[in-house]
N, C-alpha and C positions, 0 to 999 in steps of 0.2 A: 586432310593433310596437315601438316605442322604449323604453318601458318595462321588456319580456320583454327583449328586446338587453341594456337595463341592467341588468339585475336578471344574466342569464346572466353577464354581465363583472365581476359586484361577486360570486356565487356563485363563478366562476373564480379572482380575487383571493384571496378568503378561501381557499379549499381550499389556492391556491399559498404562500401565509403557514401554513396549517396545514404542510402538508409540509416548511415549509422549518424551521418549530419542530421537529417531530419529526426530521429530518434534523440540529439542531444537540442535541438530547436524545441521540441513536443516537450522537456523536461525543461526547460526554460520557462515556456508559457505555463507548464503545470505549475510551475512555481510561482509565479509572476501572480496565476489567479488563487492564490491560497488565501481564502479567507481576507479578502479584501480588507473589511471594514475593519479586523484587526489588524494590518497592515499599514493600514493611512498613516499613520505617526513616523514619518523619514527617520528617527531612532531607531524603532524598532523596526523598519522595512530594511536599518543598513543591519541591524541585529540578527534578523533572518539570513540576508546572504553570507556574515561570517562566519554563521553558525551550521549553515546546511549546503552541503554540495552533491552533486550525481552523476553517478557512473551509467549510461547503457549499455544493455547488453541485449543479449539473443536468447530466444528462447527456443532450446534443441527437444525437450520433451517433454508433457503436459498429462497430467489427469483428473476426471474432474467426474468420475464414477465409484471411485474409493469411501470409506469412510474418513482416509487420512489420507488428502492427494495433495502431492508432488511438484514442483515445477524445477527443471534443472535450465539454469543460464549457463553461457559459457564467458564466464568472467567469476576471479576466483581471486583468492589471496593474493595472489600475485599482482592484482588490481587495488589491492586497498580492501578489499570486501570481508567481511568477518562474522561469523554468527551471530543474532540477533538485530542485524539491519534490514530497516522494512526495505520493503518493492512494491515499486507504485508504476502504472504506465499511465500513459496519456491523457485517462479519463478515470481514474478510480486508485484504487488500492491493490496489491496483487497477495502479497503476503511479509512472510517472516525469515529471514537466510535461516540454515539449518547447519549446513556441514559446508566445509569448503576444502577444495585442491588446490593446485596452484594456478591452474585455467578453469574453473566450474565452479559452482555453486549448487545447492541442494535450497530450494525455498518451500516454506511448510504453507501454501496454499494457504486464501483467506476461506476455501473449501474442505477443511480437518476441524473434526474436534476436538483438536489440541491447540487450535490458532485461536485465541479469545482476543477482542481489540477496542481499544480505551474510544467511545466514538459520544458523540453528543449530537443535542436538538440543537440546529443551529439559529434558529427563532429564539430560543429559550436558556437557552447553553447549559440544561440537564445532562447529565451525562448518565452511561452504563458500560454494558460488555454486550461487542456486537458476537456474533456466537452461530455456527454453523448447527441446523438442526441435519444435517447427511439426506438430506432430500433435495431440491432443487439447486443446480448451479447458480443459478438468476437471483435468488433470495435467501436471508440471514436474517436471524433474530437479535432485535435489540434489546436487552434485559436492563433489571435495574433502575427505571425509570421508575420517581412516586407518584401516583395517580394524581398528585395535584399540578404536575408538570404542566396539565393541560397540552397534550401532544394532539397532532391532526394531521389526517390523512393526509401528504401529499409535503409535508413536512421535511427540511431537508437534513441530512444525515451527515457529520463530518467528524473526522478526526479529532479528539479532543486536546492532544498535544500533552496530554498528563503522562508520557514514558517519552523515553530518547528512542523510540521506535521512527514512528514518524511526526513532521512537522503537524502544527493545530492547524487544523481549518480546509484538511485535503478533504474533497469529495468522496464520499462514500456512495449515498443512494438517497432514495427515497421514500416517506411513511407510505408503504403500500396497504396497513389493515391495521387499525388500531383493535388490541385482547388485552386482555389480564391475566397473570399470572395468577392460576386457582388457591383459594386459601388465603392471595396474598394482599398486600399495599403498593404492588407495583406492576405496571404496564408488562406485555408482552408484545412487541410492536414487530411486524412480521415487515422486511426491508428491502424494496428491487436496489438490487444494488449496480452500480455503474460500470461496473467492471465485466466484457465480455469473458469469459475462460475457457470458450469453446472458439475464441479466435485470440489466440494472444500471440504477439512475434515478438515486438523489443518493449524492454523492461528499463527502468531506473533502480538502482539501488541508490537508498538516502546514507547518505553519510552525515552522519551528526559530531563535529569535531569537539561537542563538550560532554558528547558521552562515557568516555571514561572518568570523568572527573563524578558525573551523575552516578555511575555504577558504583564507583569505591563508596561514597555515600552511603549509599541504600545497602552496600554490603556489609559497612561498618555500623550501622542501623538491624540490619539483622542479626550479627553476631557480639 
């Protein structure tokens, strides 16, 4: 009857207000443990919070079978959200926005290989390009790294913070095999990465309030 109807719609609300607290709680503490040790310095810890703020949102459809897959939120321009802001959930990294509506989002999976991302040894703070080879959702390749990096198994993997994508020092994964790139001077390091994709529900989108001043830059540097 109408009452159970109401009551199921007003029980639905509340749980989606719970989740949506705990989804901005989870992106708190994401933040909170970014790269610690680069963080200790209360300048730069207040530097962080002026500079990075986050939206959650929901995740309505996911793919993670493609060679270019997909994630659509529902939070969209109309949120503040703009193409080229990363997506990070709880424990890892998610991707890249792509296209936006006024309620939705399009995100280009850290599962496409079109998503390439600035990430570093965090032992060592080497960096490269973490790089999807369209084989397993669970693991990415780290490139770029020079053999004398001295990189080892078990080695942790994090955002290098060299683009206004995302904040330095997010978690990525971890050295699951240390290779070499054939021919070359630099490592192929094969990476479990932290991020499930075969269970994803709420997302952050990173908003970086000094990246348009970053963009014009590099755009007035390219042209």
């Amino acid at each position: 009857n109408y009452s159970k109807l109401s009551r199921f719609y007003r029980l639905s609300s509340v749980a989606d207000s719970i989740a949506k607290d705990n989804a901005r709680l989870r992106a708190e503490l994401r933040f909170a443990t970014i790269d610690a040790s680069f963080r200790r310095d209360s300048l730069i810890d207040t530097t962080y919070r002026q500079r990075y703020s986050f939206i959650s949102a929901q995740v309505v459809s996911n793919s993670v079978n493609q060679i270019d897959n997909y994630i659509t939120i529902n939070k969209g321009s109309a949120f503040g959200i703009k193409p080229g802001m990363g997506v990070i959930n709880d424990v890892g990294i998610v991707g890249v926005v792509r296209q936006t509506s006024a309620n939705y989002a399009t995100v280009a999976s850290m599962l496409s290989s079109q998503t390439h991302i600035s990430a570093s040894i965090k032992r060592n703070g080497f960096f490269g390009s973490l790089v999807w080879d369209n084989r397993s959702s669970e693991y990415m390749h780290l490139t770029d790294i020079p053999k004398h990096a001295n990189v080892l198994k078990g080695d942790s993997v994090i955002t290098s913070g060299y683009s206004s994508t995302f904040p330095k020092g997010i978690f990525v994964g971890r050295v699951e095999s240390v290779g070499f790139e054939s021919g070359s001077s630099f490592y192929d390091l094969k990476v479990k990465i932290s991020t499930d994709f075969n269970n994803l529900s709420y997302v952050y989108v990173v908003i970086d309030k000094t990246k348009p001043q970053l963009d014009s830059l590099n755009n007035a540097l390219i042209h």
